[in-house]
PQR file of N, CA, C, O and H, with PARSE charges and radii, in Angstrom:
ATOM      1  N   UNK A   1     146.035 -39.780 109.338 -0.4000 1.5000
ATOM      2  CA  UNK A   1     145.227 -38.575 109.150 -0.0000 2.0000
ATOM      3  C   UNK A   1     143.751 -38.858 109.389  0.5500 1.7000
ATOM      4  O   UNK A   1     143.335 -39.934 108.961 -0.5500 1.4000
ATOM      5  N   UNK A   2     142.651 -37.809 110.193 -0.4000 1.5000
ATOM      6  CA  UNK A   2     141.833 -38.183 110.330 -0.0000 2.0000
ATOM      7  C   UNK A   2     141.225 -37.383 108.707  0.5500 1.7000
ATOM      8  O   UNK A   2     141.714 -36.520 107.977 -0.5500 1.4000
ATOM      9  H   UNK A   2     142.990 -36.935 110.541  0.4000 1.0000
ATOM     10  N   UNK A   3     139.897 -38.224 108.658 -0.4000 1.5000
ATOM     11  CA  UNK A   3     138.964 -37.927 107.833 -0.0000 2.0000
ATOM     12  C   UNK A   3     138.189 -36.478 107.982  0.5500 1.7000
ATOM     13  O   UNK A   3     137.757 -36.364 109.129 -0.5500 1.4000
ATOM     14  H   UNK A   3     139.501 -38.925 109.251  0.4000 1.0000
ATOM     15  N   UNK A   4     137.917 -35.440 107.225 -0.4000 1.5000
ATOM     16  CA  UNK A   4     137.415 -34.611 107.331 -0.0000 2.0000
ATOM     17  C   UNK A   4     135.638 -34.930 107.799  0.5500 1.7000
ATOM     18  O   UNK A   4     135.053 -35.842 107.214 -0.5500 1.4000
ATOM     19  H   UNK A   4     138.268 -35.533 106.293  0.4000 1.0000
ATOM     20  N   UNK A   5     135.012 -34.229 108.712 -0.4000 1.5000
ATOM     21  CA  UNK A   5     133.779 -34.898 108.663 -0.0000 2.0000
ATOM     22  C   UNK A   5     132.859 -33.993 108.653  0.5500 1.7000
ATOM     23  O   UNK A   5     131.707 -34.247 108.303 -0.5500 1.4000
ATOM     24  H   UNK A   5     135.488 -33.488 109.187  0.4000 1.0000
ATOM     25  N   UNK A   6     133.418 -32.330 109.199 -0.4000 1.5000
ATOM     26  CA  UNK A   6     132.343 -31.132 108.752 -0.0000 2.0000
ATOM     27  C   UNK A   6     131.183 -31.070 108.040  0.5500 1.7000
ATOM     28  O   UNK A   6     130.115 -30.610 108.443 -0.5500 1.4000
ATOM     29  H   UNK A   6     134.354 -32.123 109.484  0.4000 1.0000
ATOM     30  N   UNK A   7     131.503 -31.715 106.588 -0.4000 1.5000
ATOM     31  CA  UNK A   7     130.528 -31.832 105.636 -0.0000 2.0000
ATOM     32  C   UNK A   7     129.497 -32.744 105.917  0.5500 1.7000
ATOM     33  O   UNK A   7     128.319 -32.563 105.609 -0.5500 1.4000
ATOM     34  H   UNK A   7     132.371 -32.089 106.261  0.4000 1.0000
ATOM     35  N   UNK A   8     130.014 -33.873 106.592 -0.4000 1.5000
ATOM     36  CA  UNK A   8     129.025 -35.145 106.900 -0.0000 2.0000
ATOM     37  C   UNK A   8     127.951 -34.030 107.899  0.5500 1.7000
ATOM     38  O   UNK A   8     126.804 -33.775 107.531 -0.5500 1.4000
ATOM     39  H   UNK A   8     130.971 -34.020 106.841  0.4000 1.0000
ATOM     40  N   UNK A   9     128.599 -33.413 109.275 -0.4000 1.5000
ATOM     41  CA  UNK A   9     127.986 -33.210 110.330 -0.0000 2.0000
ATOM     42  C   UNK A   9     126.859 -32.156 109.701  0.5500 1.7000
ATOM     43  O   UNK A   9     125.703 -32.017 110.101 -0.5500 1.4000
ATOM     44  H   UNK A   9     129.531 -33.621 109.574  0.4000 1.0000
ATOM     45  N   UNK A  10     127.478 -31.491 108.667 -0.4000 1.5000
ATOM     46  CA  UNK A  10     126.773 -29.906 107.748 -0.0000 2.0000
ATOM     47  C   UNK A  10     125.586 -30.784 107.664  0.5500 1.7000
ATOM     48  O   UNK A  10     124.835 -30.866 108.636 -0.5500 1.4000
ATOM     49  H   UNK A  10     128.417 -31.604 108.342  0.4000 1.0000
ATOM     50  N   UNK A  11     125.357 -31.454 106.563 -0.4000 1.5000
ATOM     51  CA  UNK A  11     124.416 -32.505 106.031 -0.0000 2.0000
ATOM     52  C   UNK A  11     123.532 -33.254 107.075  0.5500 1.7000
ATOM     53  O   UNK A  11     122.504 -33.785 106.654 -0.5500 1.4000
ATOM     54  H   UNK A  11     125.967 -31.388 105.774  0.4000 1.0000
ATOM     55  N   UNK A  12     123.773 -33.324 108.108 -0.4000 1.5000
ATOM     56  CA  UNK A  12     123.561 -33.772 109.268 -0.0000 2.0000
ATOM     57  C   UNK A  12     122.188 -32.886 109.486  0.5500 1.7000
ATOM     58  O   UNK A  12     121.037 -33.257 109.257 -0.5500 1.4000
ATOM     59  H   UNK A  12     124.607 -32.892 108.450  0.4000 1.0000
ATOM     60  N   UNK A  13     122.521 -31.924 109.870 -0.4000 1.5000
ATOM     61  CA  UNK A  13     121.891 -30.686 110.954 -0.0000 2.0000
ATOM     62  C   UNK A  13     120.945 -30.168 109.676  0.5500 1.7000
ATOM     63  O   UNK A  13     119.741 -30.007 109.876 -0.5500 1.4000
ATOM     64  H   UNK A  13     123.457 -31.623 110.056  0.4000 1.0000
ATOM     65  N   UNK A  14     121.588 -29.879 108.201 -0.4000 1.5000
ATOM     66  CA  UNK A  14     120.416 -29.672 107.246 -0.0000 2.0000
ATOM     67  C   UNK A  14     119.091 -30.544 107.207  0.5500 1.7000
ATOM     68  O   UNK A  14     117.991 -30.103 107.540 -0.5500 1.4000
ATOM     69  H   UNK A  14     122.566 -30.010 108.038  0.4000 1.0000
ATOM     70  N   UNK A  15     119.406 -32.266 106.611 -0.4000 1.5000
ATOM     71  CA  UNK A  15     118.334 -32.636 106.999 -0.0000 2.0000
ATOM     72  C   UNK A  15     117.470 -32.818 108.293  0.5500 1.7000
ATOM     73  O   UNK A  15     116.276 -32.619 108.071 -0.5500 1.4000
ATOM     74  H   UNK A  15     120.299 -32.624 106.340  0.4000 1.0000
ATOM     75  N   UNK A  16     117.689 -33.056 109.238 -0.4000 1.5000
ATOM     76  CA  UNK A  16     117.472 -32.123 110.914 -0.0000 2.0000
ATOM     77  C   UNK A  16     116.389 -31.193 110.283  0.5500 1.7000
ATOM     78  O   UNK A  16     115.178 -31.408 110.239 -0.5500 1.4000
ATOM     79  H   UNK A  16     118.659 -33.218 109.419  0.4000 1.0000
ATOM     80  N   UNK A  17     117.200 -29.916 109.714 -0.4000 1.5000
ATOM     81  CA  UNK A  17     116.551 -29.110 110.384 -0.0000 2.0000
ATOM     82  C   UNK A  17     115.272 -28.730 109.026  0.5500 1.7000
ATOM     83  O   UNK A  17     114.397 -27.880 109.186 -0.5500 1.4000
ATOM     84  H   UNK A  17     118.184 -29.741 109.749  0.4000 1.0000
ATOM     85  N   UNK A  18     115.420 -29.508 107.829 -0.4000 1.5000
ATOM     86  CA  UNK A  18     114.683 -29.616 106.560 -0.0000 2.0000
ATOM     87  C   UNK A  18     113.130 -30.472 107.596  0.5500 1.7000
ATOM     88  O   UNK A  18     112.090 -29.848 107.808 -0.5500 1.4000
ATOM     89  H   UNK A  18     116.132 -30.199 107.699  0.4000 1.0000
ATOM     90  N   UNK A  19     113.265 -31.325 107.878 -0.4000 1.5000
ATOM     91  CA  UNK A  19     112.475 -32.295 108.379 -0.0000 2.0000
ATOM     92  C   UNK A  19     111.902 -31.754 109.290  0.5500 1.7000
ATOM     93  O   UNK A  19     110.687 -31.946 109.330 -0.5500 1.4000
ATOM     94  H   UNK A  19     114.109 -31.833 107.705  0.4000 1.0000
ATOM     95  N   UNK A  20     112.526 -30.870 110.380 -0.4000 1.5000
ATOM     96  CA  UNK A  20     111.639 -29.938 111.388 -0.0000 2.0000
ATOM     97  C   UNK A  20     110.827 -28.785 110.866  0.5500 1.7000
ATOM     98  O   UNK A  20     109.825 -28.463 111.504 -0.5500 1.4000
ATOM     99  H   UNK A  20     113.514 -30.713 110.347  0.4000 1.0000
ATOM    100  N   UNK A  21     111.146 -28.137 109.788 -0.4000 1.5000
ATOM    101  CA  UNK A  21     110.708 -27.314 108.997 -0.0000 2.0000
ATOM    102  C   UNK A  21     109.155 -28.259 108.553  0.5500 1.7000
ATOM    103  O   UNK A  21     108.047 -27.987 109.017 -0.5500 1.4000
ATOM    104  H   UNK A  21     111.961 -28.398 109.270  0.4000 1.0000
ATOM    105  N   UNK A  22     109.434 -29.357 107.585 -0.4000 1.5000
ATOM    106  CA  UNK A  22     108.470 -29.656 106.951 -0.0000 2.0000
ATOM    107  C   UNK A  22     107.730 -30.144 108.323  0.5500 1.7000
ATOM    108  O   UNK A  22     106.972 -29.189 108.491 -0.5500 1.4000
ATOM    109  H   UNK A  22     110.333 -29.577 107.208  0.4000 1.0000
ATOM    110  N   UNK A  23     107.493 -30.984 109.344 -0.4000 1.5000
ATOM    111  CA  UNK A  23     106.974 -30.754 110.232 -0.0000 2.0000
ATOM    112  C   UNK A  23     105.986 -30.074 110.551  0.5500 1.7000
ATOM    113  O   UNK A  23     104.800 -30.347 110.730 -0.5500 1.4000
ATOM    114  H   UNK A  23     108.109 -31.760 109.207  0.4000 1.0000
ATOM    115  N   UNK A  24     106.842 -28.752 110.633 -0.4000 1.5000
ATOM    116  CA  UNK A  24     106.115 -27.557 111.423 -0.0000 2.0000
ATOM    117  C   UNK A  24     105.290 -27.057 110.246  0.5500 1.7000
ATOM    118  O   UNK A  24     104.105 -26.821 110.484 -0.5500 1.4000
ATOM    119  H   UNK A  24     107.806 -28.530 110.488  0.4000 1.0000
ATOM    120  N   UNK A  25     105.708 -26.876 109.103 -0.4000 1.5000
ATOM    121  CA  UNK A  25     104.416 -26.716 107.543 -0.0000 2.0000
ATOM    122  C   UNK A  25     103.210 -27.247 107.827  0.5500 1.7000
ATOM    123  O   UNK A  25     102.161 -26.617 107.958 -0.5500 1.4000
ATOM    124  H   UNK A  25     106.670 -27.067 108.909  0.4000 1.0000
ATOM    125  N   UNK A  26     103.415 -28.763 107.949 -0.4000 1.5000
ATOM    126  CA  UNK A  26     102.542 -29.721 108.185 -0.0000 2.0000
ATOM    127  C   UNK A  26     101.638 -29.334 108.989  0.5500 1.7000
ATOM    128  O   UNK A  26     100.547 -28.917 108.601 -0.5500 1.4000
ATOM    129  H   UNK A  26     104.267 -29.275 107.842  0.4000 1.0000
ATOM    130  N   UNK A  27     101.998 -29.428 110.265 -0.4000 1.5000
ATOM    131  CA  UNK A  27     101.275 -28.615 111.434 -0.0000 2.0000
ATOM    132  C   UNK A  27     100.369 -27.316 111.427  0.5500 1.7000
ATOM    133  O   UNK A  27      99.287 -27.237 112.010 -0.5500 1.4000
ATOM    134  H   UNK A  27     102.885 -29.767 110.580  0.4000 1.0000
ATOM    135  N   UNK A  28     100.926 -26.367 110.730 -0.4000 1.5000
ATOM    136  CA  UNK A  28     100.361 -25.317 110.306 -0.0000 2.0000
ATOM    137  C   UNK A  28      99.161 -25.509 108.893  0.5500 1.7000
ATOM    138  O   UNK A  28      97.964 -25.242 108.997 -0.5500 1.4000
ATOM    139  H   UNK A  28     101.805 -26.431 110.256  0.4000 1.0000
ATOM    140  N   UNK A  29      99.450 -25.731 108.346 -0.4000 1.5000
ATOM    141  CA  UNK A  29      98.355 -26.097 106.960 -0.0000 2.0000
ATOM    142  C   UNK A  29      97.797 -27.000 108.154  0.5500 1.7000
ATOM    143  O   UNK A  29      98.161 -26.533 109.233 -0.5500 1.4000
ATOM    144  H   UNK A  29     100.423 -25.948 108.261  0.4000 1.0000
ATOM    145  N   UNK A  30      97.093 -28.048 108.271 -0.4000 1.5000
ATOM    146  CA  UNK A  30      96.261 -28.980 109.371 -0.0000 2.0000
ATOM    147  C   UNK A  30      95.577 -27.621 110.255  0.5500 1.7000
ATOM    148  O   UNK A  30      94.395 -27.344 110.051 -0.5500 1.4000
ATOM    149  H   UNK A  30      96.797 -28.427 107.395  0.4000 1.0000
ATOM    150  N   UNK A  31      96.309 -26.888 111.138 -0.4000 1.5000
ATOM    151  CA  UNK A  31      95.690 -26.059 111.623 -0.0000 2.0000
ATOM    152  C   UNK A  31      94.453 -24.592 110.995  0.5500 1.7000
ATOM    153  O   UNK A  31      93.423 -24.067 111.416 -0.5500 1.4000
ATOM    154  H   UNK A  31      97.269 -27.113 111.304  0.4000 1.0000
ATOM    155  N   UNK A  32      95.404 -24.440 109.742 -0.4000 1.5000
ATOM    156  CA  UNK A  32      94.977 -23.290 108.831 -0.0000 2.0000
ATOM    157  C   UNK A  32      93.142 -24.723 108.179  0.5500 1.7000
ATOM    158  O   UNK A  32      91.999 -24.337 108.423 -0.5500 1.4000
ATOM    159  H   UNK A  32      96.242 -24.867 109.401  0.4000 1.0000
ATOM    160  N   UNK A  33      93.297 -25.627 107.715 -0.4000 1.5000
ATOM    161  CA  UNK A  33      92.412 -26.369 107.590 -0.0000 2.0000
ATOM    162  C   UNK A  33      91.365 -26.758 108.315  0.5500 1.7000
ATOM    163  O   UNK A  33      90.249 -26.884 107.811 -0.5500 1.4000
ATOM    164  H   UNK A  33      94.226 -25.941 107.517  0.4000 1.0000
ATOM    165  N   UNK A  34      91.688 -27.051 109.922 -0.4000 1.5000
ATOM    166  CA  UNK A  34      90.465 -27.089 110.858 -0.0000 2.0000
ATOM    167  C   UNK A  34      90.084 -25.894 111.081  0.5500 1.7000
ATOM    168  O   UNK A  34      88.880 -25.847 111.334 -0.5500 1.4000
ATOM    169  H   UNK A  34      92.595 -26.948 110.331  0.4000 1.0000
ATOM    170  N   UNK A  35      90.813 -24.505 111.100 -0.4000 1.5000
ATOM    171  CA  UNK A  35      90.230 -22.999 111.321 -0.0000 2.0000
ATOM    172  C   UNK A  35      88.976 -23.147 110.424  0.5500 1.7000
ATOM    173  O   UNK A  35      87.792 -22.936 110.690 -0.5500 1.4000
ATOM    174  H   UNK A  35      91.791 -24.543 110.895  0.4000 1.0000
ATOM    175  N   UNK A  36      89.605 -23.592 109.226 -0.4000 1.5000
ATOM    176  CA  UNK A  36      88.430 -23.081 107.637 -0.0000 2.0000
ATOM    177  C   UNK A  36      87.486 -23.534 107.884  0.5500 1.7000
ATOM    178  O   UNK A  36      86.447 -22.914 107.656 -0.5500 1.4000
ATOM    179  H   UNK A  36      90.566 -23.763 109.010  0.4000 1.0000
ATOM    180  N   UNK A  37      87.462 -25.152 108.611 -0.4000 1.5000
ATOM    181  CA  UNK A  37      86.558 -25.939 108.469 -0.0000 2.0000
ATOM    182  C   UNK A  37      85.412 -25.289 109.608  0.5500 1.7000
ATOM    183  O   UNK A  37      84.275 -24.976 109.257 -0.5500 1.4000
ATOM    184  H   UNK A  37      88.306 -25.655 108.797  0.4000 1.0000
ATOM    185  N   UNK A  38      85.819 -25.172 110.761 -0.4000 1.5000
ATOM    186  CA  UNK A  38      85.205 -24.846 111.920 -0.0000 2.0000
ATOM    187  C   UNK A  38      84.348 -23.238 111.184  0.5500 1.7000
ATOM    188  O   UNK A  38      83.222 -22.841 111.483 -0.5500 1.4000
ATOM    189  H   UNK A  38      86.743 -25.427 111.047  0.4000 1.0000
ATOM    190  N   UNK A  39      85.275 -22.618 110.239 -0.4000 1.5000
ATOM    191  CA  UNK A  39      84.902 -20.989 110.229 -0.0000 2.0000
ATOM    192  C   UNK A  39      83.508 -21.382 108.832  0.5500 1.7000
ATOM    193  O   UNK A  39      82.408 -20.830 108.850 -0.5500 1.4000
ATOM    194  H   UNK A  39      86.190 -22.940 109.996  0.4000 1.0000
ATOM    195  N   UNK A  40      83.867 -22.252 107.929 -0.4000 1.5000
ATOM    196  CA  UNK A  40      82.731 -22.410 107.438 -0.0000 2.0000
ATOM    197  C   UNK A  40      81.587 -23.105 108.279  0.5500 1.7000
ATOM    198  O   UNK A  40      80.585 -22.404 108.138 -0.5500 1.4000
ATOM    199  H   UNK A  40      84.761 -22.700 107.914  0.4000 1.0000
ATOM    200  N   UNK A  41      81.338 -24.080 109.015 -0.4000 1.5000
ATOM    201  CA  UNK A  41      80.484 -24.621 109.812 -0.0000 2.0000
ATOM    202  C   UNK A  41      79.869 -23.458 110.627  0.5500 1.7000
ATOM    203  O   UNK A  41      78.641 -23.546 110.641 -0.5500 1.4000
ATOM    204  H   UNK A  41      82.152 -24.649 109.130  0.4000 1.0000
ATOM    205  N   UNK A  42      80.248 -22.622 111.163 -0.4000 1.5000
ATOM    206  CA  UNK A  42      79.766 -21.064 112.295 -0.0000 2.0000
ATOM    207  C   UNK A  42      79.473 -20.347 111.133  0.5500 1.7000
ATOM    208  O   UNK A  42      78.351 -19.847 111.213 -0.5500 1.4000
ATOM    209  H   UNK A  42      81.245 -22.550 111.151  0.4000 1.0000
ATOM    210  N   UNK A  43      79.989 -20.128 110.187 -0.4000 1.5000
ATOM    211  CA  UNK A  43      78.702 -19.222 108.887 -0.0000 2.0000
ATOM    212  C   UNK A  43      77.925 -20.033 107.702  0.5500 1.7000
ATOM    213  O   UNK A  43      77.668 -19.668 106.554 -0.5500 1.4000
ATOM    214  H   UNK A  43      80.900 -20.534 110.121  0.4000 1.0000
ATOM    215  N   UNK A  44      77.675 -21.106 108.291 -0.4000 1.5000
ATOM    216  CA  UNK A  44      76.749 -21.904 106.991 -0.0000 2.0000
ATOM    217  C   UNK A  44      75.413 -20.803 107.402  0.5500 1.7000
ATOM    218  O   UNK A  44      75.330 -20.013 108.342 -0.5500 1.4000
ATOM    219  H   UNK A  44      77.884 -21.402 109.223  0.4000 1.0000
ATOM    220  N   UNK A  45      74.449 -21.108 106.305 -0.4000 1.5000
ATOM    221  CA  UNK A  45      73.676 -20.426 106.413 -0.0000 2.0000
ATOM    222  C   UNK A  45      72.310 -21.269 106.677  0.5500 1.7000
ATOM    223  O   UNK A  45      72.073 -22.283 106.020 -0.5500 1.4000
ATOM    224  H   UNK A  45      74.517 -21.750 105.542  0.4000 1.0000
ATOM    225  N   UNK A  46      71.671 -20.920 107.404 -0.4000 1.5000
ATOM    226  CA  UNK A  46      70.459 -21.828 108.712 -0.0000 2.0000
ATOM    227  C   UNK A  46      69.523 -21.831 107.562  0.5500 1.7000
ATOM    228  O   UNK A  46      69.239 -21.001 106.699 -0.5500 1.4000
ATOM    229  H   UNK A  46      71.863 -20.097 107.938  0.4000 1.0000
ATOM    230  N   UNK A  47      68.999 -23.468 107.932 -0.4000 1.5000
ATOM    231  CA  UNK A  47      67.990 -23.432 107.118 -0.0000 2.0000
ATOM    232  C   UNK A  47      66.722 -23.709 107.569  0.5500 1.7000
ATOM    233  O   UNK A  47      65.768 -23.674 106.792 -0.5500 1.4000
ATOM    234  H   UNK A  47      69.230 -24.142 108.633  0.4000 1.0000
TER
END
């Protein structure tokens, strides 16, 4: 009899796709962070 392995492959593709997720978070906050940074630097106020 073979071994059932569905569950292995399930578990598989979750962390996959957990790890591409956090990734792409990552990516986004970093981006949302240089916006802020750049958007405070263009309205500091001149002295």
């Amino acid at each position: 009899m073979r071994p059932d392995r569905n569950g292995e492959h399930v578990k598989k593709l979750l962390v996959l796709a957990a790890a591409i997720a956090g990734v792409l978070v990552y990516r986004k906050a970093q981006e949302s962070e240089a916006r802020k940074t750049v958007w405070s630097k263009s309205t500091d106020s001149v002295d």
